[in-house]
C-alpha positions as CSV (number, residue, x, y, z in Angstrom):
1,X,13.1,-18.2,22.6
2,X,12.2,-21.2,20.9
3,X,9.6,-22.8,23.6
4,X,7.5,-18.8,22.7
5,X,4.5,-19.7,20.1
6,X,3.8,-17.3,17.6
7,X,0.8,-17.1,15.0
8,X,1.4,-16.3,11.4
9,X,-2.0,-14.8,9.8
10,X,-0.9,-13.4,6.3
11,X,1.4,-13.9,3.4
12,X,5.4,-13.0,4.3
13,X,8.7,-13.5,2.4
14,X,9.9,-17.1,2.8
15,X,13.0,-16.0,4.4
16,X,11.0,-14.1,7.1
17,X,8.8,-17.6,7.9
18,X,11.9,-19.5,8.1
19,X,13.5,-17.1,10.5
20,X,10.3,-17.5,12.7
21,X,10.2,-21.3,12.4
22,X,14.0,-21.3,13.8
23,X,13.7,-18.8,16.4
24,X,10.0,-19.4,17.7
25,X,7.7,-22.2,18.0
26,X,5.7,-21.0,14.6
27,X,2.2,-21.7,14.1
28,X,0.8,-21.1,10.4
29,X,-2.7,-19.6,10.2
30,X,-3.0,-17.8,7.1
31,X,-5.9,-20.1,6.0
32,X,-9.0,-20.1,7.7
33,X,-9.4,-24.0,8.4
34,X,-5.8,-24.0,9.7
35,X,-6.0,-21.4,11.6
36,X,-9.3,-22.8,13.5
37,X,-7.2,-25.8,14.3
38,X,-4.2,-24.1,15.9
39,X,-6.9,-22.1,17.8
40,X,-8.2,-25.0,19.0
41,X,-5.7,-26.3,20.6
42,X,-2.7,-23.7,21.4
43,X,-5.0,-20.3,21.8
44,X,-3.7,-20.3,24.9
45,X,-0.1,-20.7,24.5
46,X,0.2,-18.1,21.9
47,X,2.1,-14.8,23.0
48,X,2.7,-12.8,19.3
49,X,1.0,-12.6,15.8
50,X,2.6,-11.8,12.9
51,X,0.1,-10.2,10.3
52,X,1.1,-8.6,6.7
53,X,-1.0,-6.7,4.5
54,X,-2.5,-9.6,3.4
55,X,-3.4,-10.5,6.4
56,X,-4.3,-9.4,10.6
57,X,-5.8,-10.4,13.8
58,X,-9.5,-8.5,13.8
59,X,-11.1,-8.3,17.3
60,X,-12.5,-12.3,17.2
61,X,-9.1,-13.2,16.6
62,X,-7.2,-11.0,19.4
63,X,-10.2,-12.1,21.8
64,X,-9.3,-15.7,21.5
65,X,-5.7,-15.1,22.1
66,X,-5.7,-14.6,26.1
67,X,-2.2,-14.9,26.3
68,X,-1.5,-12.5,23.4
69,X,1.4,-10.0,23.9
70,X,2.7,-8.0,20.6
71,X,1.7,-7.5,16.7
72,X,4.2,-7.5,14.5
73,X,3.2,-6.5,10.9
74,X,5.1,-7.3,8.1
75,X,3.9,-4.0,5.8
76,X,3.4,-0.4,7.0
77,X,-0.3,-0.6,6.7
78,X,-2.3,-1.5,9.5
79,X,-5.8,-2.2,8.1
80,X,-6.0,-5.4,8.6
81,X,-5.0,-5.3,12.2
82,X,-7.8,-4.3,15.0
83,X,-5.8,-2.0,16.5
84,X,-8.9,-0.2,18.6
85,X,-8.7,-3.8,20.2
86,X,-4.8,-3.9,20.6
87,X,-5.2,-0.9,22.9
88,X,-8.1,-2.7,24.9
89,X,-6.0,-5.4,25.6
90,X,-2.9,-4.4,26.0
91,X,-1.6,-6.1,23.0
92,X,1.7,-3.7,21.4
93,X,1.7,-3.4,17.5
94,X,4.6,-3.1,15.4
95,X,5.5,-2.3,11.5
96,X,7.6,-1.9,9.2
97,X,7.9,1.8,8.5
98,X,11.2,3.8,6.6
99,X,12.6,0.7,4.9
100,X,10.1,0.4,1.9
101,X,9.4,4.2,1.6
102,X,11.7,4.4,-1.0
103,X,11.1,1.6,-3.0
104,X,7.6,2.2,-3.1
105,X,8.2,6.0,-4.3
106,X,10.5,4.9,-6.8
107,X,7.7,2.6,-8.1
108,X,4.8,5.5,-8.0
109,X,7.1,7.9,-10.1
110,X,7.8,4.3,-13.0
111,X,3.5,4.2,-12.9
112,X,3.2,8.1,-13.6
113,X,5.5,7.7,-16.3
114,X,4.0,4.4,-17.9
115,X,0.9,6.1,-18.0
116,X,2.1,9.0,-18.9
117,X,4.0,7.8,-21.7
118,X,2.4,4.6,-22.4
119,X,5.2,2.7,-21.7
120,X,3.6,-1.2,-21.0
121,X,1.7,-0.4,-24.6
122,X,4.7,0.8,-26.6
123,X,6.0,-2.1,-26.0
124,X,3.3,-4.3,-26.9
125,X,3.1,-2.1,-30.3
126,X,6.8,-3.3,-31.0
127,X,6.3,-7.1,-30.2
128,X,3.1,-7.1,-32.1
129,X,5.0,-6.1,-35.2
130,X,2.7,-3.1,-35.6
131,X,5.8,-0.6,-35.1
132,X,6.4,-1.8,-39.0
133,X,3.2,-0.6,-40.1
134,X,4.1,3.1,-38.9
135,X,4.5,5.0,-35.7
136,X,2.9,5.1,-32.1
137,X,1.0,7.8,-31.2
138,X,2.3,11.3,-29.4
139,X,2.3,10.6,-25.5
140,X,1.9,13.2,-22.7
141,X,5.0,14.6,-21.1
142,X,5.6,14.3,-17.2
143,X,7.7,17.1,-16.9
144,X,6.6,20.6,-15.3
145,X,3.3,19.4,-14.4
146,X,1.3,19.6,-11.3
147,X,1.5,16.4,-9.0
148,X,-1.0,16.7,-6.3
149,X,-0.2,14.4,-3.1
150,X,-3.5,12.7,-1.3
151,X,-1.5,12.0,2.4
152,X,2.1,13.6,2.7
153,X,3.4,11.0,5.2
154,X,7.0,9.2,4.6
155,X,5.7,8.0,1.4
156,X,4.1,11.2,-0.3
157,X,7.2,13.3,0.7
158,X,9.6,10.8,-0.8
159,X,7.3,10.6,-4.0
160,X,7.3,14.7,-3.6
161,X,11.1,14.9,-3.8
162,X,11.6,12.9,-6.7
163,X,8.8,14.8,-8.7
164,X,10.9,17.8,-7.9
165,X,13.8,16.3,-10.0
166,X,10.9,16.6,-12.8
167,X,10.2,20.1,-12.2
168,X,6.8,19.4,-10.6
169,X,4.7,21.6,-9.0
170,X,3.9,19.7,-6.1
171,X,0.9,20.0,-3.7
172,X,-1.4,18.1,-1.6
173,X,-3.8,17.3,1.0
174,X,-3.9,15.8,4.4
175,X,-6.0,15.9,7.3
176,X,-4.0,18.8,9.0
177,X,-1.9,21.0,7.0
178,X,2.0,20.7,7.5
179,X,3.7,24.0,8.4
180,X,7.3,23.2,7.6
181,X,6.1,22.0,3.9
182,X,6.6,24.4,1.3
183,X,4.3,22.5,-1.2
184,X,1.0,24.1,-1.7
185,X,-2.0,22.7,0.5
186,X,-5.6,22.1,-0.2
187,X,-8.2,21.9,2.7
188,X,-10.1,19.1,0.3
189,X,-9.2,15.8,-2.0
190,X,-11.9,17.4,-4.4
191,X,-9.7,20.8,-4.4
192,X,-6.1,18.9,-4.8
193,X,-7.8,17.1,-7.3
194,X,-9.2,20.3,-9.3
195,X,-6.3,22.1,-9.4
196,X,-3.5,18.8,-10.5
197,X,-2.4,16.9,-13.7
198,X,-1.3,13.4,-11.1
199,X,-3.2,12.9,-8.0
200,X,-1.0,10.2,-6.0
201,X,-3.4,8.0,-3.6
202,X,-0.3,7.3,-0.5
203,X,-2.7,8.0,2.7
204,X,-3.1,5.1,5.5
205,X,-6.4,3.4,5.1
206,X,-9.0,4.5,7.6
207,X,-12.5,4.7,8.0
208,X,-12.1,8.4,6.7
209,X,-10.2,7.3,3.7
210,X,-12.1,4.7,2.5
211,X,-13.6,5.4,-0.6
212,X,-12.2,8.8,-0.3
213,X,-11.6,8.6,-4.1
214,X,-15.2,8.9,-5.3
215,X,-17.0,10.0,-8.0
216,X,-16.6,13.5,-7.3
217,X,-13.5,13.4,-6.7
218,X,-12.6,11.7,-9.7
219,X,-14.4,14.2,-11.9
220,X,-12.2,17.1,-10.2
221,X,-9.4,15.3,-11.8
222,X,-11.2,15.1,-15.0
223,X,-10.3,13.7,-18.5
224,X,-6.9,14.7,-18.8
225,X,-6.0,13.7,-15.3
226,X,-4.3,10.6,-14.3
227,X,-5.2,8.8,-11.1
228,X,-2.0,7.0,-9.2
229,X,-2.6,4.2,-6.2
230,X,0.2,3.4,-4.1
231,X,-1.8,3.3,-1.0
232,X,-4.7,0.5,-0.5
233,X,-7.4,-0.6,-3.0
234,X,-10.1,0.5,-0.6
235,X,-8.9,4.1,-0.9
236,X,-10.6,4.0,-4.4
237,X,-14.4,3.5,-5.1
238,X,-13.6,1.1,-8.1
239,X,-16.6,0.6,-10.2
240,X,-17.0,4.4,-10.3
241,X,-13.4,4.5,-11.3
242,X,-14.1,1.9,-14.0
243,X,-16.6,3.8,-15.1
244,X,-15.1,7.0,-15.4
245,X,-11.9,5.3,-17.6
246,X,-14.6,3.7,-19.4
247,X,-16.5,6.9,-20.5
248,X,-13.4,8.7,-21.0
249,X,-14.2,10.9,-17.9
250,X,-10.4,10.1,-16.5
251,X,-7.7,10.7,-18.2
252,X,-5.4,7.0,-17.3
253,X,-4.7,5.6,-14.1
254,X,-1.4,3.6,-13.0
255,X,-3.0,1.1,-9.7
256,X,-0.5,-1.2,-7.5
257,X,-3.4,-2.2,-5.4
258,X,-7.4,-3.4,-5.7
259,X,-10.4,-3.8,-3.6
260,X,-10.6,-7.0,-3.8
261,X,-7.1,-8.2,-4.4
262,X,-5.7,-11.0,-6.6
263,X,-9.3,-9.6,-8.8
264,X,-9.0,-6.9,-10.6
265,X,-12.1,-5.5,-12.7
266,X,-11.5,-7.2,-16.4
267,X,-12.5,-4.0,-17.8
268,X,-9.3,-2.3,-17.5
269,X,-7.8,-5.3,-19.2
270,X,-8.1,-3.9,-22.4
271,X,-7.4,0.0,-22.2
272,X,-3.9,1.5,-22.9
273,X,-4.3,4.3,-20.6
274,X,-4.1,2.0,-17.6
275,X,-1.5,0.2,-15.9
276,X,-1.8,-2.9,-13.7
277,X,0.7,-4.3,-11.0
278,X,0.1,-7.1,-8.2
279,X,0.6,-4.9,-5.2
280,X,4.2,-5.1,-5.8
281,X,5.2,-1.5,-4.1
282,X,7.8,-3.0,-1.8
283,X,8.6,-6.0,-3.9
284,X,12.5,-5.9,-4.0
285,X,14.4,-8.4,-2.7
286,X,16.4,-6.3,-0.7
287,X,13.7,-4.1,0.4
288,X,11.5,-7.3,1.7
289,X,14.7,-8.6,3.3
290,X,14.8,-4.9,5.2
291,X,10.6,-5.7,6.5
292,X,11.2,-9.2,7.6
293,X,14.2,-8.3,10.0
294,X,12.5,-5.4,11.2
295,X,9.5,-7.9,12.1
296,X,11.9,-10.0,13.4
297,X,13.7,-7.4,15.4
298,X,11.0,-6.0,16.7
299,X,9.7,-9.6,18.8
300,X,13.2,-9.9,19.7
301,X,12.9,-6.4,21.4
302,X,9.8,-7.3,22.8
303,X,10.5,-10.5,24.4
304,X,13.9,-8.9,25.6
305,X,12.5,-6.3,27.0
306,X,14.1,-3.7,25.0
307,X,12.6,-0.8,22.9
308,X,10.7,-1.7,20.3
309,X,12.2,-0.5,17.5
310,X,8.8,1.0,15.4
311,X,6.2,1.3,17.7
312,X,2.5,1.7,16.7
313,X,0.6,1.1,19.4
């Protein structure tokens, strides 16, 4: 399959770009000016594009593609893939559903509990020395409270189960209600948030999610409650966020992702009730190894003709 030109748009594991550069004839167009170039001259040659969550073909993109046959994502997010103009054209989408849901739970129940506990600033009390000048403060317990779930997908429920091993209450809210699920459902974000300790953000990003995390809601959680984001940065209306943890409307918040990711709002640098990660929800070795040969199974399928293995569209 190597004479079959693929277009890389967003940020993968090096192992995954390799694999393409052996097996396909790989075009890289994560950057703007580059990816104008290979346009110019191999738009027309080029049959699959493999996007990440970094990174998608929008509707300009697809449109200048005429030869353009399959989508191959290397995250289970889709945001940054047109998919409205996938279905236009024909164009299949794939992703990497399953094989990260269980590192990225493992990771949301690690943030409730370095919030909870204040884990990252325990241990910059001990390496500042000040553990000699006397004791860090009482911390808040995880145990037995009430974790409310914004999007029970793969994600939510796996986050769900292990909060059971905590004796959590668990409920939560999604845009239908789930009649196998024996956790308690809320017909609103602002009534999940009212009524739990933990509200996890794990919903897709939509045009109904975005910013579904607003003021309002954000006061239903109220000073004692701690905010979680697993999902995507634009689930969250930020500066009203900031401002809540600021005027010591929110209780904490533990965030893996931002709206405007690498930058992240400098005034949660300094508060101890707050923990920071790069987006890092999948970010094992062997759980990125898992994506990229999904992705990589996935065009082989296609090409094939076979099933694809994790159809979106």
């Amino acid at each position: 399959m190597g004479s079959i030109s693929v277009l890389l748009v967003g940020k993968v594991l090096p192992y995954l770009e390799q694999e393409l550069d052996k097996r396909y004839n790989l075009f890289r167009g994560i950057d703007p000016s580059q990816r104008a170039a290979v346009l110019r001259d191999h738009a027309a040659s080029i049959r699959a594009v493999v996007a990440s969550s970094s990174g998608g073909p929008d509707a300009a993109l697809i449109e200048a593609l005429p030869k353009l046959e399959i989508v191959s994502s290397f995250s289970v997010g889709v945001d940054r893939i047109d998919l409205q103009k996938c279905k236009e054209k024909g164009v299949r989408v794939t992703n990497t559903p399953d094989v990260l849901t269980d590192e990225v739970a493992d990771l949301t129940i690690g943030l409730i509990l370095a919030v909870l506990r204040r884990i990252c600033e325990c241990d910059r009390y001990v390496r500042s020395g000040n553990w000699k000048k006397g004791d860090y403060k009482l911390t808040t317990k995880f145990s037995g409270k009430t974790l409310g779930i914004l999007g029970l997908g793969r994600i939510g429920a796996a986050v769900a189960k292990r909060a059971e091993g905590f004796d959590c209450s668990i409920c939560y809210y999604s845009r239908n209600e789930k009649p196998d699920s024996k956790y308690k459902y809320y017909p609103s974000v602002v009534e999940l948030a009212s009524n739990c300790d933990v509200l996890v953000v794990a919903c897709p990003l939509t045009s109904e999610t975005h910013h579904i995390i607003n003021r309002e809601v954000i006061n239903a959680l109220g000073p004692k409650g701690v905010l979680i984001n697993i999902g995507r940065g634009k689930h969250v209306d930020e500066p009203e966020l900031v401002s809540a943890l600021l005027e010591g409307r929110l209780g904490g918040a533990g965030l893996d992702v931002f709206e405007k990711e690498p930058h992240v709002p400098e005034e949660l640098f300094g508060l101890e009730n707050v923990v920071l990660l790069p987006h890092v929800g999948s970010a094992t070795v062997e759980t990125r190894t898992a994506m990229a040969d999904l992705v990589l199974d996935n065009l082989e399928a296609h090409f094939l003709g076979k099933p694809l293995l994790t159809p979106l569209v």
